[in-house]
C-alpha positions, 0 to 999 in steps of 0.5 A, spaced: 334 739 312 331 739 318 327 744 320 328 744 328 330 750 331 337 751 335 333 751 342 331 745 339 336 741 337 339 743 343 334 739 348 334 733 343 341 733 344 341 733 352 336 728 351 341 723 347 346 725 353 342 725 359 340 717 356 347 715 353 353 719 356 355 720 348 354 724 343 357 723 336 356 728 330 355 724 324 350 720 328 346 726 331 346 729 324 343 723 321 338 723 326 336 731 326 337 732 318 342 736 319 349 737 317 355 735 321 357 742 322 351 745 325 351 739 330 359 741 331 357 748 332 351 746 337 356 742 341 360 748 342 355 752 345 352 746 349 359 746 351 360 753 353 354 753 358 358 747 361 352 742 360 357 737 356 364 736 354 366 737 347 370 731 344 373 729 337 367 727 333 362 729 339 361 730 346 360 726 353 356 728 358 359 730 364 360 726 370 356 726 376 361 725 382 361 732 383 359 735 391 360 734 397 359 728 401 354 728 404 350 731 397 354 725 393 352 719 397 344 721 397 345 720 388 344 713 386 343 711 393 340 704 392 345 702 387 350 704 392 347 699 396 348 693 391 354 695 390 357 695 396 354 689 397 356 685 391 363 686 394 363 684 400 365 676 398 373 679 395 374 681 402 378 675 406 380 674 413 386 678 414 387 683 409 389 690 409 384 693 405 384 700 403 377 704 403 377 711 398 374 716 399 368 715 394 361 716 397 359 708 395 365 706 399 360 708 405 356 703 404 361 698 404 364 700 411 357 700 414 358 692 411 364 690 413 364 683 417 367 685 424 370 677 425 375 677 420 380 681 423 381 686 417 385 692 416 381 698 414 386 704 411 382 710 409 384 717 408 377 719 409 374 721 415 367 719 414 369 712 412 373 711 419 367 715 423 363 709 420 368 703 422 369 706 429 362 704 429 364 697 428 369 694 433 373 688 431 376 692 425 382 695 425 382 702 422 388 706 419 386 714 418 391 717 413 393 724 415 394 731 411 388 737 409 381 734 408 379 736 402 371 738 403 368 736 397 373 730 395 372 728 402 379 725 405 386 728 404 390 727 397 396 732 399 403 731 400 403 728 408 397 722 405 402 721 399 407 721 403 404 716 409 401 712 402 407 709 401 408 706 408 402 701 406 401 695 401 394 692 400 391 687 399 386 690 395 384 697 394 377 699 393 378 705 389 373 712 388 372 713 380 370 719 378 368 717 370 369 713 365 370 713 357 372 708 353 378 712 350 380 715 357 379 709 362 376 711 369 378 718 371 378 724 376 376 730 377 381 733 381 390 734 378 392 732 387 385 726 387 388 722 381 395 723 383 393 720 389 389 715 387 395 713 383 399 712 389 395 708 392 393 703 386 401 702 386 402 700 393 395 694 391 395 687 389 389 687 387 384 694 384 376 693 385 372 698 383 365 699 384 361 704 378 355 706 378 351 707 371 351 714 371 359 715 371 359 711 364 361 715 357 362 721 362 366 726 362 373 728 368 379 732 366 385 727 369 387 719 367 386 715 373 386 708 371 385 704 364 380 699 365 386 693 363 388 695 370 383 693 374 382 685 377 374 686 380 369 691 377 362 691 380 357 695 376 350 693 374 349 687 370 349 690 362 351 697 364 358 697 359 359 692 355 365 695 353 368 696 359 366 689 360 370 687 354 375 691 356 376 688 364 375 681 362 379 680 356 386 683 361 384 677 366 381 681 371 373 679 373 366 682 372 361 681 379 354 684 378 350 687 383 344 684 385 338 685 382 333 690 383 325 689 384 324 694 379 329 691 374 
């Protein structure tokens, strides 16, 4: 049996976390030379210091779409970037589009072609801020309470105003995604929200960065078989990969880095 001590074993599974988003008990165990129910027992403890969440068999990191805003858009920034970039071709002349209140969807704004005649409706505030930026777009703010750290309104005035639209496509904010939950959020009226929005679609995009993979929010949003254009990097998920493609839906990968 293995000689680690807890603190230990701890970091060595932080470490599996930090580099997978997944921690399976009979994996981790094999590989600490330990039993199953010690690894159970550390997850518990981990999971009580709020550094994973506890799941059958194992544990998922938790997500890192937490914050305001103005934090969130700083993380990933470069892969941002590219994202937002590798979406630009599913927008068309003419559409009503909706932009979420995700941080990458403020990248997209920023690139949004002004001689197109688009229809941008937003619910966040720093998302129009930056179209009124770019004449030549129509823009449509929905209204309600804004919520600081979700960045736009999700109450019942923006479900309510929600309903008065139909989209072409809907480019829409993810908080996590595992493969037995699909693509979650953090907040009960966010997810609801969300919900209401993606019924009034024709098509979903999705634009993910790597750091949401195999991680962990509390409220289903949307099942991966749901969405008709995920932009990720390339060999980010296989499995949500998988899981598009085999729905009918597309896969765009961003381009590549030069450190890559």
């Amino acid at each position: 049996m293995s000689k680690l001590l807890p603190n230990e074993r701890h970091q060595a599974i932080l470490a599996t976390l930090q580099q997978q988003g997944r921690v399976l008990a009979i994996e981790m165990a094999a590989q600490l030379h330990t039993t199953e129910a010690t690894i159970r027992r550390d997850l518990r403890q981990l999971a009580a210091q709020n550094l994973c969440k506890r799941i059958y068999g194992g544990a998922l990191a938790l997500t890192p779409a937490g914050g305001y805003m103005a934090e969130r858009v700083e993380i990933s920034g470069d892969e941002k970037q590219r994202l937002a970039q590798a979406a630009l071709p599913l927008i068309q002349t003419g559409q009503v589009i909706f932009l979420d209140a995700g941080s990458t969807y403020l990248y997209l704004a920023d690139l949004l072609p002004r001689d197109r005649q688009l229809t941008v409706v937003t619910n966040a505030l720093s998302v129009a801020s930056r179209l009124l930026e770019r004449p030549g777009i129509r823009t449509i703010l929905i209204g309600g309470e804004v919520d600081a750290e979700i960045g736009g309104s999700v109450d019942a005035k923006a479900l309510a105003e929600i309903a008065s639209f139909r989209f072409d496509i809907a480019f829409t904010g993810v908080c996590a995604y595992d493969p037995d939950s699909g693509f979650t959020a953090l907040r009960y009226q966010e997810a609801q929200f969300k919900k209401q929005m993606l019924a009034r679609a024709g098509n979903v995009a999705v634009l993910c960065t790597r750091d949401k993979f195999n991680t962990y929010a509390p409220y289903t949003l949307l099942p991966a078989s749901q969405v008709d254009y995920l932009v990720i990097a390339r060999g980010g998920h296989a499995q949500l990969e998988q899981q598009v493609t085999l729905s009918g839906g597309s896969v765009l990968y961003i381009p590549a880095d030069d450190g890559e």
